[in-house]
C-alpha positions in Angstrom: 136.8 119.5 44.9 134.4 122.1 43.5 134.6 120.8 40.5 133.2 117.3 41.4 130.3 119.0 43.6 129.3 121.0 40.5 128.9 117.9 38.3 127.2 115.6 40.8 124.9 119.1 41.3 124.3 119.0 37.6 123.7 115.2 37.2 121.4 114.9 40.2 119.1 117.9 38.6 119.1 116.6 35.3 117.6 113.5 37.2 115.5 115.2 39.6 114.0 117.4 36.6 113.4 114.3 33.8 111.7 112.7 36.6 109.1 115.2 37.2 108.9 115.8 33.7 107.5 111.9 33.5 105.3 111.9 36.2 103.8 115.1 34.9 103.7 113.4 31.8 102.0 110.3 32.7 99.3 112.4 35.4 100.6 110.6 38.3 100.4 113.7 40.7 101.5 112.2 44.0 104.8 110.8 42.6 105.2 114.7 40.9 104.9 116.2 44.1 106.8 114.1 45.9 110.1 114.8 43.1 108.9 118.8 43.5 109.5 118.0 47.4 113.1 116.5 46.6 114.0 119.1 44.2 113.7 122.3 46.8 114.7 120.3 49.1 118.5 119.2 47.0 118.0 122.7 45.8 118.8 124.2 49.5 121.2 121.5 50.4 123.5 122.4 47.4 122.9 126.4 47.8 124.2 126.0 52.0 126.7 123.8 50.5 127.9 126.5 48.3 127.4 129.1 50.6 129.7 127.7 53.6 132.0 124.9 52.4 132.3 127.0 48.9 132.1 131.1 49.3 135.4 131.9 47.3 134.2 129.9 44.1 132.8 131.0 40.7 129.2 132.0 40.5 127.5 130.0 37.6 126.4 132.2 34.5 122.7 132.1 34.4 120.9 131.7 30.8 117.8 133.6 31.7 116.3 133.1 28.0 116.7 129.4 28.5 114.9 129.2 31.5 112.1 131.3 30.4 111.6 129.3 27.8 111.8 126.0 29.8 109.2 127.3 32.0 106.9 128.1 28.8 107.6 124.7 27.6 106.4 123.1 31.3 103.3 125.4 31.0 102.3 124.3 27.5 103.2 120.9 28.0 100.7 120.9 31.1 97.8 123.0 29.4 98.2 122.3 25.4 100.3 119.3 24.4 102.5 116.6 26.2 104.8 116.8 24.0 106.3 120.2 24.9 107.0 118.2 28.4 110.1 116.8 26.8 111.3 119.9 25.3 111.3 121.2 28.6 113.7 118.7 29.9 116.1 119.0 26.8 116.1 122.9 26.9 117.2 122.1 31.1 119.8 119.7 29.5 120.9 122.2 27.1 120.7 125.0 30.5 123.1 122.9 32.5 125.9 122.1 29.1 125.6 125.2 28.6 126.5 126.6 32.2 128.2 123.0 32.6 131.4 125.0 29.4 130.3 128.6 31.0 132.4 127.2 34.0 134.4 124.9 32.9 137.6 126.8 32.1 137.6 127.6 36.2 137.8 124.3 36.7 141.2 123.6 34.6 
């Protein structure tokens, strides 16, 4: 069961992220705050999920270098060039295959 809650986790913020990488991308601010707003807000429904219907399970490796670097890439993609906008979103899709084989041996 965990298994399937951690890949509908990763898919639906792989989503969530490459659509507020877009709307950055394109300057529509309201439609960027409004996928912010759904991401903290999926972001606590999947942590109380975890917490209570999952305590016993595997904690995820983080990739702290990875995500340093994806939030350079959002900061430069905002400030110097667009561009840097999609490597943000790849280096989070790299982040979550990464974390995605980290895990997966659990699963098996």
């Amino acid at each position: 069961m965990y298994k399937y809650f951690y890949i509908v986790r990763m898919w639906v913020n792989v989503l969530l992220i490459g659509t507020l990488n877009f709307f950055i991308f394109f300057d529509d601010v309201d439609y960027a705050v409004y996928s912010l707003a759904a991401i903290v807000v999926t972001q606590i429904l999947f942590a109380l999920t975890k917490k209570y219907k999952f305590p016993q399970e595997h904690e995820e490796k983080n990739n702290k270098v990875l995500q340093i670097l994806m939030i350079l890439l959002l900061w430069a993609g905002l400030y110097v060039n667009r561009l840097f906008l999609l490597g943000a979103w790849i280096i989070y899709v790299v982040i979550e295959a990464i974390m995605y084989v980290a895990v997966k041996e659990y699963f098996y």
